[in-house]
C-alpha positions as MATLAB code, in Angstrom:
seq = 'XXXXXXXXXXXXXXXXXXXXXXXXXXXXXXXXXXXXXXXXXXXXXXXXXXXXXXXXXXXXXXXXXXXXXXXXXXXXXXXXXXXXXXXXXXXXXXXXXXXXXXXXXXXXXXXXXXXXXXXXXXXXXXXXXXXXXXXXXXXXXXXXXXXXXXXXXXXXXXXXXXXXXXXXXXXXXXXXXXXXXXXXXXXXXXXXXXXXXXXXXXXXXXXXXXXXXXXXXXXXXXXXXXXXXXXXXXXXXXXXXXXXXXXXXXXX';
ca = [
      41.535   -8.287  -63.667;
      43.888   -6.967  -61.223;
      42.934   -8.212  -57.580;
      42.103   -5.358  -54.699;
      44.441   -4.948  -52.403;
      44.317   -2.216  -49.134;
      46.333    0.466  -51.083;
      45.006    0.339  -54.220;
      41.277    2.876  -53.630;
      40.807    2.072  -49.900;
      37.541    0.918  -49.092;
      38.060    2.740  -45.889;
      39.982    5.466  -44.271;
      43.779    5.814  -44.292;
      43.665    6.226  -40.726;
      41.840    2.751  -39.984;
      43.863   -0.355  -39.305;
      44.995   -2.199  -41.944;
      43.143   -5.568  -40.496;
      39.963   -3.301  -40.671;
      40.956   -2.470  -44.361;
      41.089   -5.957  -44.674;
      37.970   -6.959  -42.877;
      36.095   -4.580  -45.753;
      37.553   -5.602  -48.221;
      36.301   -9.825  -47.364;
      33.158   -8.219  -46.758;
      33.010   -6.737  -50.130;
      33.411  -10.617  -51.410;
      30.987  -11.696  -48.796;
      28.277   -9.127  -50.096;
      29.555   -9.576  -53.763;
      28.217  -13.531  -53.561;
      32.225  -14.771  -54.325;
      32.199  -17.266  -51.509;
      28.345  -18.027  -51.167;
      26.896  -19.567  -47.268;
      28.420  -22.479  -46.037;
      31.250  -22.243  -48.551;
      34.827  -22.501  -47.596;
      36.286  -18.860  -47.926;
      40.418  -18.748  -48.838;
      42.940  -19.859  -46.517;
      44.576  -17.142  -44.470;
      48.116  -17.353  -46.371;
      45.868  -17.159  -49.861;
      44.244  -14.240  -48.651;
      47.417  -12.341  -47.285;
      49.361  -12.614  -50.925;
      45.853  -11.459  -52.482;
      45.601   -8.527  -50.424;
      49.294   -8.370  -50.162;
      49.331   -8.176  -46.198;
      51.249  -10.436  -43.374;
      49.317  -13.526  -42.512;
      48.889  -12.046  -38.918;
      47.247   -9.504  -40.310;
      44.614  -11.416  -41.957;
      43.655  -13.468  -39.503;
      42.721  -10.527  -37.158;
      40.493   -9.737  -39.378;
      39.035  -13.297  -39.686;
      38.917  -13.118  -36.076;
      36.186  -10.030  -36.240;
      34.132  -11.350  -38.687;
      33.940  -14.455  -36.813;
      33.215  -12.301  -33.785;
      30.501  -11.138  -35.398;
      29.414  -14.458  -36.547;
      29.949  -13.484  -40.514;
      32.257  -16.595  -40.375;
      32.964  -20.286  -38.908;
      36.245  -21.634  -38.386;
      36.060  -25.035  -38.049;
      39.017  -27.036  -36.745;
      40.884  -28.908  -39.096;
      39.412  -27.505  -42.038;
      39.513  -23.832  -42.286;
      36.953  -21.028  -42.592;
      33.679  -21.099  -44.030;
      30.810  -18.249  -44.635;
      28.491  -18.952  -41.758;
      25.231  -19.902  -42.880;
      21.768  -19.921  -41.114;
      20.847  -23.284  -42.885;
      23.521  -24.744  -40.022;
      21.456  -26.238  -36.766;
      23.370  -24.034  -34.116;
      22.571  -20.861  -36.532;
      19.106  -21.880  -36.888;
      18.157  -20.574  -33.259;
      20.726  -17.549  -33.403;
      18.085  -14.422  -33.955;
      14.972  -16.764  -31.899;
      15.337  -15.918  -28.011;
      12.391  -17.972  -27.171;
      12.974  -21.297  -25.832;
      10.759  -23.788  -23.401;
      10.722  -23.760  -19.794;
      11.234  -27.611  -20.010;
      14.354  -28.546  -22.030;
      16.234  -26.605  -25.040;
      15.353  -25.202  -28.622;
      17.408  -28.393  -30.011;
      15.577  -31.110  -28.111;
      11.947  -29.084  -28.674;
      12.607  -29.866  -32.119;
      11.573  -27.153  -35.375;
       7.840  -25.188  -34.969;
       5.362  -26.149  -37.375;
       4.800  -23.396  -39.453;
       1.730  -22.074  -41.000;
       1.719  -19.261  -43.496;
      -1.435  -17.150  -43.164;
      -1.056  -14.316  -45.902;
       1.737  -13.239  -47.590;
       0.632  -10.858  -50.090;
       2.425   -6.943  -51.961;
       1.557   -3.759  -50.363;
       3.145    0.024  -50.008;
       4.706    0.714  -47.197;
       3.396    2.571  -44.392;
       5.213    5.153  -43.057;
       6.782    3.251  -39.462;
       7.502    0.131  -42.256;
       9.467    2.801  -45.006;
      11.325    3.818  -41.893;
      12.459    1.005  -40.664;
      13.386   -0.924  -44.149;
      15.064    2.686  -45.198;
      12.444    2.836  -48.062;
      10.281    5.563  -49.127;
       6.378    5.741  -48.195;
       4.468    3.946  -50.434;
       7.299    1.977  -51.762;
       6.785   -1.762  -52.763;
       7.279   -4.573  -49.959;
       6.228   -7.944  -49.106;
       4.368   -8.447  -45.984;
       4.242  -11.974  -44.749;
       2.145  -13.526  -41.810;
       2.527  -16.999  -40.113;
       2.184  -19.094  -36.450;
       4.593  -21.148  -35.215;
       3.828  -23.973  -33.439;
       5.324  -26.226  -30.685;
       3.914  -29.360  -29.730;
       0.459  -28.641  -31.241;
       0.276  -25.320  -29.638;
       0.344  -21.797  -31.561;
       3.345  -20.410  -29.844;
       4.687  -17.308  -32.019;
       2.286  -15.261  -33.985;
       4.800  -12.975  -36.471;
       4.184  -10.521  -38.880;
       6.984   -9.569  -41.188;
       8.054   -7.380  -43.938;
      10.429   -6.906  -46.602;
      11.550   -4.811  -49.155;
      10.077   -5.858  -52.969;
      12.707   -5.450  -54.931;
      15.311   -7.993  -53.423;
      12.461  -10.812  -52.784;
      10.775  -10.570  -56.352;
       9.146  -13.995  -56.824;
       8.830  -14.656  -53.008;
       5.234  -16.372  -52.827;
       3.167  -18.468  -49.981;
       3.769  -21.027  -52.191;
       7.787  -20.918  -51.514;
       7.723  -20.369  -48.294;
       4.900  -23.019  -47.370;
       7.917  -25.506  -49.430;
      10.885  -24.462  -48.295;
      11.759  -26.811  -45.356;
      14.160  -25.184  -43.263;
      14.655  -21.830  -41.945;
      12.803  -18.710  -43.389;
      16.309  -16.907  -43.412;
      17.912  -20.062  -44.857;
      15.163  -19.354  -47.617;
      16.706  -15.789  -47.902;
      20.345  -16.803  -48.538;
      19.537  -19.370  -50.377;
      17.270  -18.451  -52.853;
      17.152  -14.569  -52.728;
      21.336  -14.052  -52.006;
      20.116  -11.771  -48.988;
      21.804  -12.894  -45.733;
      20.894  -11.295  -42.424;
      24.011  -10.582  -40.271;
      22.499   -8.788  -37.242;
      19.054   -7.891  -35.784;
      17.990   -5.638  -33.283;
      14.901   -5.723  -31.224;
      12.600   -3.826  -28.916;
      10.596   -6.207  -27.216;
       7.362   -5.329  -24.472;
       4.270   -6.548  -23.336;
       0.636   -6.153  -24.993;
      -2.558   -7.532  -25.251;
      -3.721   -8.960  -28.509;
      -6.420   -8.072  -30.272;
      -8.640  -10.402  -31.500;
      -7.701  -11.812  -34.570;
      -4.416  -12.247  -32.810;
      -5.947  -13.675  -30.093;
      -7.795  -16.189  -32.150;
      -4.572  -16.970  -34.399;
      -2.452  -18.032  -30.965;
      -6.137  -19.217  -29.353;
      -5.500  -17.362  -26.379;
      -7.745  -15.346  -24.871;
      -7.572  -11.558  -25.538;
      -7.216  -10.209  -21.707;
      -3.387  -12.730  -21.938;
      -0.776  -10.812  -21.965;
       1.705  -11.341  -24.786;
       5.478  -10.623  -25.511;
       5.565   -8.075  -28.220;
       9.424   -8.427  -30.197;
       9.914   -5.920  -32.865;
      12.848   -7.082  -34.978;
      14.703   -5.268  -37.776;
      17.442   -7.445  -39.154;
      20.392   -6.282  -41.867;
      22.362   -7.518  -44.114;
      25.770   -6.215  -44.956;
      26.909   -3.265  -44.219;
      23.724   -2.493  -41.912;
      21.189   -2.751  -44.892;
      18.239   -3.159  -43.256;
      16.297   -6.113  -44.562;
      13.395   -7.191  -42.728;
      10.895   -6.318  -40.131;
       9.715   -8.579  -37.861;
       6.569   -8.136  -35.281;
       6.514  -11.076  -33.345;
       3.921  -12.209  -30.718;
       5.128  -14.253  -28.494;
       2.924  -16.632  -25.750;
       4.963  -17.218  -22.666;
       2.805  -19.462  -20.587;
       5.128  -22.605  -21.451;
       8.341  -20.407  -22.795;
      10.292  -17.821  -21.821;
      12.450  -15.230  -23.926;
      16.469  -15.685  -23.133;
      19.249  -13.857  -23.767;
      22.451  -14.368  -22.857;
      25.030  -11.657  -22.328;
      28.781  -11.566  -22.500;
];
């Protein structure tokens, strides 16, 4: 089997850079499953004779995939597929964090799956997923607890195809991260998220499920994150109680 290389069927126009060219093309492998999360990907002089390309070259486009987190380099022993499994990926796509310490020293939420249970998709859930109304997806509801109290009330769903066999059961086992869960056991890895985020009023089941009362306002964070190539993957409606947390973001 002949290995790619930027001139043979460019993944990309002629006109873009050749260290984009090459960026594509280690996505491709990325997407593909050839180096899998938290494995070491090639060194930069294997991947410039694969792709035929100086070594400077490659590691520009190392350095955007990194930039986008896609990738780790870790000193001393080269490059590895970034992986949300890792402890300082775990909190990458979770802005909420307590108004007495960090995320780290909080320790993980307890987690309690409520439903998780196949449905069509509505019409606002199609959209956002890219799917048709009425297609199959997975709609999954927990709390997240810190310290004893119900801190993050999220509703989330997902397209049925790419999470066949995903049940309560799983996810009530699986001990680490939900996404870790994804990668892991589903080959679906979520590279970037976007959010809208505003504040509501629950109503009362969601009140009840976060035992707050219904007239507390709540931070309302609508997340849809994608995979490669800005497949979107999930849908995320989080509720989020802000009387002993506070969302964060940091910028630049």
């Amino acid at each position: 089997m002949n290995t790619p290389t930027p001139f043979d069927e460019p993944a990309t126009p002629s006109f873009s850079p050749l260290y984009q060219q090459i960026k594509t093309l280690i996505l491709q492998s990325l997407q593909a499953g050839e180096w899998k999360p938290g494995e070491p990907i090639p060194s930069e002089m294997d991947l410039a004779v694969r792709y035929r390309v100086s070594q400077g070259t490659v590691r520009k486009a190392i350095d955007e995939l990194a930039a986008e987190n896609l990738v780790v380099r870790r000193q001393g022993k080269g490059t590895f597929v970034a992986t949300h499994a890792e402890q300082h990926v775990q909190y990458r796509f979770l802005k909420l964090v307590p108004d007495e310490g960090d995320p780290s020293t909080e320790g993980p939420a307890v987690r309690t799956i409520v439903d998780c249970k196949r449905l069509r998709a509505s019409a606002d859930v199609a959209r956002a997923l890219g799917l048709r109304t009425a297609d199959a997806v997975l709609q999954v509801r927990r709390v997240l607890a810190y310290g004893g109290v119900p801190t993050i009330l999220e509703d989330l769903w997902l397209p049925g195809a790419p999470f066949k066999g995903l049940t309560a059961e799983r996810l009530r086992a699986w001990p680490g991260p939900m996404y870790a869960l994804f990668e892991t056991e589903f080959g679906v890895r979520m590279v970037r998220a976007e959010e809208k985020i505003r504040a509501v009023l629950p109503d009362a089941e969601q009140a009840a499920l976060l035992d707050v009362p219904p007239q507390m306002p709540l931070l309302s964070v609508e997340r849809v994150a994608h995979t490669y190539h800005d497949t979107p993957m999930e849908l995320r409606r989080g509720l989020y109680r802000t009387d002993t947390h506070h969302y964060r973001n940091q910028l630049g």
